[in-house]
C-alpha positions as CSV (number, residue, x, y, z in Angstrom):
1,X,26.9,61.3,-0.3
2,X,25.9,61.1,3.7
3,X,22.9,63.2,5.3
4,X,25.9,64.5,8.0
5,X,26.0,67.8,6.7
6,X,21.9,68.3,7.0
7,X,20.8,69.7,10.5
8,X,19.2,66.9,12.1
9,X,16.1,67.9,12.8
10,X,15.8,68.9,9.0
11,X,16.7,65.5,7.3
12,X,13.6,63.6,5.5
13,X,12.0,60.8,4.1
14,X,13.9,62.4,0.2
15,X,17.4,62.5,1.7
16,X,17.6,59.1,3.5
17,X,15.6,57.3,-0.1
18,X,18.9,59.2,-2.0
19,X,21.2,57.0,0.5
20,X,19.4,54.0,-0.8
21,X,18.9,55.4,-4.7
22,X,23.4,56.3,-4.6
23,X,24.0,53.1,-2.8
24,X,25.7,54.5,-0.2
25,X,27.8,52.0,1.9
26,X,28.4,51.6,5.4
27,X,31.3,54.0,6.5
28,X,33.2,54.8,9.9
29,X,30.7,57.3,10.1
30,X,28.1,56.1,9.0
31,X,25.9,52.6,10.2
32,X,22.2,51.0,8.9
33,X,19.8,48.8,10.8
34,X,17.0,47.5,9.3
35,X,15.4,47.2,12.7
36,X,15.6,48.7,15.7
37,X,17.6,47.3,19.0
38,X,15.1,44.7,21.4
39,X,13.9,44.4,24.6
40,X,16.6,41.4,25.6
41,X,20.2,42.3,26.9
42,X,22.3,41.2,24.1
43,X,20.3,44.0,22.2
44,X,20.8,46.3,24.6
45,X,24.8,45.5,24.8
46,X,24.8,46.1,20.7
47,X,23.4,49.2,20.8
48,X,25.7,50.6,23.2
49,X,28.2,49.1,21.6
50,X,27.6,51.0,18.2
51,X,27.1,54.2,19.5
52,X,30.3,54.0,21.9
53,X,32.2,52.6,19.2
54,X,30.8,56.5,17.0
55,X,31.5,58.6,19.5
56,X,35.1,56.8,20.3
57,X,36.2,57.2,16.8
58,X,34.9,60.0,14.8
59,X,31.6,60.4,15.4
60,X,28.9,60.0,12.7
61,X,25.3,58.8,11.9
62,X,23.2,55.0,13.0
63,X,20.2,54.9,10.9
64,X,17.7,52.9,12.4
65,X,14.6,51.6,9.5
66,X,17.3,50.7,6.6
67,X,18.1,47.3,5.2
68,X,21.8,46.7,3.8
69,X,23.2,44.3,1.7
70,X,27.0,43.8,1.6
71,X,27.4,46.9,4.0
72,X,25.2,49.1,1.0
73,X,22.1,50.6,1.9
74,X,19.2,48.7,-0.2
75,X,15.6,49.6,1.1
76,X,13.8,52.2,3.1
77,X,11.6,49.7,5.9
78,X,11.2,51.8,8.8
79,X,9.7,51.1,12.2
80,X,6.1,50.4,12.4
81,X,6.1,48.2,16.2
82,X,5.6,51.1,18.3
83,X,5.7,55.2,18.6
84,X,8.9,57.0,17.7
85,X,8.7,58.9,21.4
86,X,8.4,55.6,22.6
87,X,11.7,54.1,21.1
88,X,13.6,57.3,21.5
89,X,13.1,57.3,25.3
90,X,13.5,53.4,25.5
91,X,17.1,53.8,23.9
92,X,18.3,57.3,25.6
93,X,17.2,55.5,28.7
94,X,19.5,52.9,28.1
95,X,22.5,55.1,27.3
96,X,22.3,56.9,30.4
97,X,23.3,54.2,32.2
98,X,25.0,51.5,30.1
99,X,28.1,53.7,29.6
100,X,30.8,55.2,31.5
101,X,31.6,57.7,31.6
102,X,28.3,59.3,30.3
103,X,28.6,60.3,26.9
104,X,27.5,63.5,25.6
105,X,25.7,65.3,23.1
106,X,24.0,61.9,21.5
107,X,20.6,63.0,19.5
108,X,17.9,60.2,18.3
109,X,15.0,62.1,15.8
110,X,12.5,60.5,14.1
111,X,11.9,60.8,10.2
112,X,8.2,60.0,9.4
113,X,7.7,57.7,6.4
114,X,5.4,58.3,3.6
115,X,4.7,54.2,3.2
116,X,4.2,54.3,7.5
117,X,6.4,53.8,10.4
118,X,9.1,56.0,11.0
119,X,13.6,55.8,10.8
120,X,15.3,56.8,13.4
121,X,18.3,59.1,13.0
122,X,20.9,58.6,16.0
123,X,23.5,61.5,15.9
124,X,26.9,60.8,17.1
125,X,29.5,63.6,18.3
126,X,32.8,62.3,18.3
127,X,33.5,62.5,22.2
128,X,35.4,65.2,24.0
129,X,35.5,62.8,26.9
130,X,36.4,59.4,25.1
131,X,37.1,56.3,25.2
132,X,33.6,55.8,26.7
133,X,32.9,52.0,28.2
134,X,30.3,49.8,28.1
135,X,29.3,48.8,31.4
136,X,25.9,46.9,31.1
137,X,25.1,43.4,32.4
138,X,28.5,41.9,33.0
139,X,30.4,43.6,30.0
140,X,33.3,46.3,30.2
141,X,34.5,46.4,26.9
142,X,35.8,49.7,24.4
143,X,34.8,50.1,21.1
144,X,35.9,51.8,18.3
145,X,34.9,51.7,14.7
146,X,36.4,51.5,11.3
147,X,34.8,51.8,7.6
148,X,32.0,48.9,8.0
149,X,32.1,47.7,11.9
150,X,32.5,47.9,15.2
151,X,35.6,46.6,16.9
152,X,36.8,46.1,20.5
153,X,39.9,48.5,20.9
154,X,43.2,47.1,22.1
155,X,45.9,48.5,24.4
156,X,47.6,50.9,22.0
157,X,43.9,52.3,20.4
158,X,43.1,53.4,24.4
159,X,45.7,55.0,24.8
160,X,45.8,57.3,21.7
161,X,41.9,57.3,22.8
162,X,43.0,58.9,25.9
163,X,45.7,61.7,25.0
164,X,43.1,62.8,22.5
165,X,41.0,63.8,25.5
166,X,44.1,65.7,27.0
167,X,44.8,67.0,24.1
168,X,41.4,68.7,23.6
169,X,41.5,70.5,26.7
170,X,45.1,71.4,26.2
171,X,44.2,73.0,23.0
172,X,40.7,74.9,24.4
173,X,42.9,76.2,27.5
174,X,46.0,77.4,25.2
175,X,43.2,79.3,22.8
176,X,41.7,80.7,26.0
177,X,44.7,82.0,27.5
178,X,46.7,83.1,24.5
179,X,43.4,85.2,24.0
180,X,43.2,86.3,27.4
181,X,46.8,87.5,27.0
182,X,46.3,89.3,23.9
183,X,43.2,91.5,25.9
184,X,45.3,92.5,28.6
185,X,48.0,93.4,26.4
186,X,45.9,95.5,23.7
187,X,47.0,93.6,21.0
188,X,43.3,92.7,20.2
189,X,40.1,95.1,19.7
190,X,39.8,95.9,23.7
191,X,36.8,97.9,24.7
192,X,37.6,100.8,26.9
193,X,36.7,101.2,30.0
194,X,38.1,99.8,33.2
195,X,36.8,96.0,33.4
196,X,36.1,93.3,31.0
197,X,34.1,90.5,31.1
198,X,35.0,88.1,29.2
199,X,32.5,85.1,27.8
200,X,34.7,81.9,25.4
201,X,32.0,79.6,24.1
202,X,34.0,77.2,21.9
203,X,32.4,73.3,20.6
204,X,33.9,70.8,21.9
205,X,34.2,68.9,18.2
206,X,37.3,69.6,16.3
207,X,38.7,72.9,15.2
208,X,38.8,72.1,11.9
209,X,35.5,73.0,11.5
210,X,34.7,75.9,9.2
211,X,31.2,78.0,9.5
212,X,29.6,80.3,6.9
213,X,31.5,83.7,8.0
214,X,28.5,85.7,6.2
215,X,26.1,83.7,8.8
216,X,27.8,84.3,11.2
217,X,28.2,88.4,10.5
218,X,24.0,87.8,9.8
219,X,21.9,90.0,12.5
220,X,19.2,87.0,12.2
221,X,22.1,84.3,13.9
222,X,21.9,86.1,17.4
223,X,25.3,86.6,17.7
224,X,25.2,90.3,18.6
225,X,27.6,91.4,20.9
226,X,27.0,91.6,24.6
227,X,25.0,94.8,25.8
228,X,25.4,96.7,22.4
229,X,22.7,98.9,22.2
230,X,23.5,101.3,19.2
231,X,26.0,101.5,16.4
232,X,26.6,97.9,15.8
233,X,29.1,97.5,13.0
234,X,29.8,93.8,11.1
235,X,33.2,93.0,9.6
236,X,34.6,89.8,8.2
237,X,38.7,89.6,9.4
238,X,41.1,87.2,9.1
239,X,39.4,85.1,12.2
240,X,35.8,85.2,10.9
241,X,32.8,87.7,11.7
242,X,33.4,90.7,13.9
243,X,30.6,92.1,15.4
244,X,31.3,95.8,17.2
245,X,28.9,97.5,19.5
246,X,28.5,100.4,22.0
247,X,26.7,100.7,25.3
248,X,24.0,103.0,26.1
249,X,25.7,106.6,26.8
250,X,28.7,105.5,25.1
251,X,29.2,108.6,22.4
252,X,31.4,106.9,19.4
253,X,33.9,104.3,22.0
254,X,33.2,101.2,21.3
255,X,32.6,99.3,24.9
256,X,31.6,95.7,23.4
257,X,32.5,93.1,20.5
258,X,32.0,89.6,19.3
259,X,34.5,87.6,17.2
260,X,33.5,84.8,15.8
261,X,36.2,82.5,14.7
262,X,35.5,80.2,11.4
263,X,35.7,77.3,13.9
264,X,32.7,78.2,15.9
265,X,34.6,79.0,18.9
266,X,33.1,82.6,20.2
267,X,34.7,85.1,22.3
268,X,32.4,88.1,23.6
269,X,34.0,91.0,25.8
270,X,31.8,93.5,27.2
271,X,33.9,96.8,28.8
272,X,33.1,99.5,31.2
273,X,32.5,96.6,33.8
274,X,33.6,99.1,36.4
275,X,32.9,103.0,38.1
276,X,33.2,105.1,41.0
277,X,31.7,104.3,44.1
278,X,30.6,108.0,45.0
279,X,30.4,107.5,48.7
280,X,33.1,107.9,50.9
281,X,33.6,103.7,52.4
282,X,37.4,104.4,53.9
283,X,38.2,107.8,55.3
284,X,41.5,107.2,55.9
285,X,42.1,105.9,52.1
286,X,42.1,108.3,49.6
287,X,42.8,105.9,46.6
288,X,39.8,106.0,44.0
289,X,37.5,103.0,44.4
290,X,35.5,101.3,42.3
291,X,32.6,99.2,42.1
292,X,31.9,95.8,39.9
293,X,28.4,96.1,37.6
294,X,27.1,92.7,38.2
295,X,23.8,93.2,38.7
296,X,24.0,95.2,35.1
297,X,25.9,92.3,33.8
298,X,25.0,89.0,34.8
299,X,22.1,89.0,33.7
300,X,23.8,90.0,30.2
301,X,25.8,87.3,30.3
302,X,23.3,84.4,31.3
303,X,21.3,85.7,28.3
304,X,23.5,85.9,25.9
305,X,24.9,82.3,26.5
306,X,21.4,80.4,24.9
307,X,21.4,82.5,22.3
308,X,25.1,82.0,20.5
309,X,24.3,78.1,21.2
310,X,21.1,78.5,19.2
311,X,23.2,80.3,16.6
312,X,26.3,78.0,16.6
313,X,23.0,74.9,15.9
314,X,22.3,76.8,13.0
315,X,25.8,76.6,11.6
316,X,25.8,72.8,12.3
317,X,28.1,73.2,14.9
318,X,26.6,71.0,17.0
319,X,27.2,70.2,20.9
320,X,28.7,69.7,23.7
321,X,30.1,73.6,24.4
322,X,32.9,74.5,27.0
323,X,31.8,78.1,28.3
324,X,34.7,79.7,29.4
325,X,33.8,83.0,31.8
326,X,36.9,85.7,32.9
327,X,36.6,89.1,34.7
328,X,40.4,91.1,33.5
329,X,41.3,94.6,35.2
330,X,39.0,94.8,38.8
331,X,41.4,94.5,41.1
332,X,40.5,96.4,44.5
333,X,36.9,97.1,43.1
334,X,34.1,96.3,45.3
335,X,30.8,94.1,44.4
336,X,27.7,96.5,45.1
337,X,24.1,95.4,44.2
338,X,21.7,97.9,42.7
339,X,20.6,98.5,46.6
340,X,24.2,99.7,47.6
341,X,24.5,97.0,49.6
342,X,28.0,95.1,49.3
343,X,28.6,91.0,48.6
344,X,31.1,90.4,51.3
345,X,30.7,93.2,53.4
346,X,33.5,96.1,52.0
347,X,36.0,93.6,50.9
348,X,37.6,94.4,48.0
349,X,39.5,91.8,45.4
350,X,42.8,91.1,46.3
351,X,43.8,90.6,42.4
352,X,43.6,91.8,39.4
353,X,41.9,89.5,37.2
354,X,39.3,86.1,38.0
355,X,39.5,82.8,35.7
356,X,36.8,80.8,36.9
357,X,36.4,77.2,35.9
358,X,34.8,76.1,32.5
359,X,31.7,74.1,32.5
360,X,30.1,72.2,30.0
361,X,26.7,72.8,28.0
362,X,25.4,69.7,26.7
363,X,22.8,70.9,24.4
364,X,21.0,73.6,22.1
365,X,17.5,73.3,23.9
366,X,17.6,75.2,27.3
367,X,14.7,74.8,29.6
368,X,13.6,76.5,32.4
369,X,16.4,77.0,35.4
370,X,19.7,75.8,33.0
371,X,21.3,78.6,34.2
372,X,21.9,75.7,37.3
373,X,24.9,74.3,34.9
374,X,26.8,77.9,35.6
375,X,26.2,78.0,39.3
376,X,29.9,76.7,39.5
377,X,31.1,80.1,38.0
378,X,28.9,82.4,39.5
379,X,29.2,80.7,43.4
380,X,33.4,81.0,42.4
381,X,32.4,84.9,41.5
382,X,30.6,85.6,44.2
383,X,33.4,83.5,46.7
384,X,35.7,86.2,45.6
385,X,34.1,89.1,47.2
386,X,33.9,87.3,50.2
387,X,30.5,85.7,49.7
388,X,29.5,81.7,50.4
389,X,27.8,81.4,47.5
390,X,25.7,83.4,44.8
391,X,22.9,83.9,47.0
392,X,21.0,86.3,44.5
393,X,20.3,83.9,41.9
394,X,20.3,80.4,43.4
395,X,18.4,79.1,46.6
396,X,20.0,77.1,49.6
397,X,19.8,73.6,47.3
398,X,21.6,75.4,44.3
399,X,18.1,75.8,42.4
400,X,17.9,78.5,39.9
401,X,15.7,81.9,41.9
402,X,15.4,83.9,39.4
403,X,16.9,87.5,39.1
404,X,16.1,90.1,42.2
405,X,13.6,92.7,42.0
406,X,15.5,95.7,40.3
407,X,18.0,94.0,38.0
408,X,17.8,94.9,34.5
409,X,17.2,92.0,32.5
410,X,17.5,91.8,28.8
411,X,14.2,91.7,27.0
């Protein structure tokens, strides 16, 4: 029995006295202190220590407030020496900068006592960006951990450390691509229409982690798909939760779709990213041109993105998230605002599709202006059309603007 499988923020004062009532032991993902870490540096050093060593290996709980005896928890004490806000920011404040590279993803809650004080519950991804290092007052050591300790990892342990990080992002490209591949092809559910954007939002945890399929398919998760307006239709398949939708003035085509996969990893398309430009831009071309929906579809997309995290939380699919953005099929199209004015002057793309970079969301609470961590994407996007930058959502330092006057934006 281990409190792992309850949402963080939900587990109480009952489930960490049933650690203590099932004598639970000390496992290598799972660690007690009966008090919390001190002021002095060798206190410091230990509590990076165990929560490098967590996130090295596999990740896993550090209960702050429980005695153990033999490795066994054995009594509920809790903290009663200062404020839980307090603590929490004293030891963030210490991870920030005590290891290297930055890790990820850590959470520290308090759980309120009935007796007075408060545990703390630290919550340990296992790192998509291990081995992390401690780097704080003279050490620069690794850590790993097995079933009841801490231990300094030798040469061999890094280096299986560090092909585990290449093989994570080997695996999150190969999914992306095999998908992108299979859209371009027809071999998955396409939505018509010429243009598709194309959102992967995929944890960065292991894939062998299996959601609740009818949670996912549930309207209440906020996994709809992108821009479906009417006749949204759920299915379980083979992958998950399908979730089909159209686009206003779409008759019976479906134009959009979310799958998502019983590993958490999400894939939205959204069609119909392109139409005619109606005015004539090049008299002596007569080929058809079109023009790219952004301002339609932006702000679609930077909507959408908060929500499936908030939805993936619920399933206990915790952070980090790689989002993953692609625009297939516009190649020649031109990038005209709601105005009919043009990014880039007339230039039109010189190919067919646009794979821009992932980046890396590090958390299921968005505050105002996070929409600065896909600034990467969107400067890439608008770069293509001949632009410096995205000057329509981001000011001169990269600072989230807000959207223009005229963009439809998502209630």
């Amino acid at each position: 029995m281990t409190i792992s499988a309850i949402p963080l923020n939900q587990v109480s004062e009952a489930d960490l006295q049933r650690l203590i009532d099932n004598r639970v032991p000390e496992s290598i993902t799972l660690e007690f202190k009966r008090e919390s870490y001190g002021p002095n540096d060798e206190a410091k050093r230990e509590w990076l220590k165990d929560i490098s060593a967590l996130a090295n290996t596999a990740g896993g709980d550090l209960v702050i407030g429980i005695e153990e005896e033999d490795g066994v928890a054995s009594k509920l004490v809790g903290i009663r020496s200062t404020t839980a806000d307090h603590e929490i920011r004293r030891l963030e404040a210490i991870l920030q900068d005590g290891l290297e590279p930055r890790l990820i993803g850590t959470q520290v809650r308090p759980v309120e006592l009935s007796t007075g004080g408060f545990a703390l519950v630290a919550r340990v991804l296992r790192s998509w960006n291990a081995p992390h290092r401690v780097v704080f007052k003279g050490v620069n050591r690794f850590y790993g951990r097995n079933a009841g300790s801490a231990f300094e990892l030798g040469v061999e342990q890094l280096r299986n450390a560090f092909l585990g990080v290449a093989e994570t992002e080997r695996q999150l490209t190969d999914f992306r691509l095999e998908r992108l591949m299979r859209l371009k092809s027809g071999v998955a559910k396409t939505p018509l229409g010429p243009g598709h954007l194309v959102l992967h939002l995929m944890p960065l945890q292991s894939s062998a982690t299996t959601i609740s399929v009818k949670d996912a398919g549930d309207p209440t998760f906020g996994f709809d798909p992108l821009a479906s307006l009417s006749g949204l239709s759920r299915h379980v398949n083979f992958d998950g939760a399908l979730l089909v939708g159209r686009q206003r003035g779409d008759g019976n085509e479906h134009t959009c779709y979310t799958q998502i996969f019983r590993s958490g990893r999400i894939e939205a398309v959204l069609g119909k990213m392109l139409f005619p430009y109606d005015e004539i831009l090049f008299r002596d071309d007569e080929q058809e041109r079109y023009q790219l929906d952004y301002a339609g579809r932006v702000p679609e997309l930077l909507e959408v993105i908060p929500r499936y995290v908030r939805g993936l939380g619920r399933l206990c699919v915790g952070p980090p998230y790689v989002v993953m953005v692609s625009l297939l099929g516009i190649k020649d199209s031109l990038m005209a605002n709601p105005n009919r004015s043009f990014r880039g002057g007339l230039q039109r793309l010189d190919r067919d599709d646009l794979i821009f970079e992932p980046v890396v969301i590090e958390t299921t609470e968005f505050e105002s202006g996070w929409q600065k961590v896909m600034a990467p994407v969107l400067d890439a996007w608008w770069n293509a059309y001949g632009w410096d930058r995205c000057v329509d959502l981001f000011d001169e330092n990269g600072e989230w603007s807000g959207y223009p006057s005229g963009w439809p934006v998502p209630s």
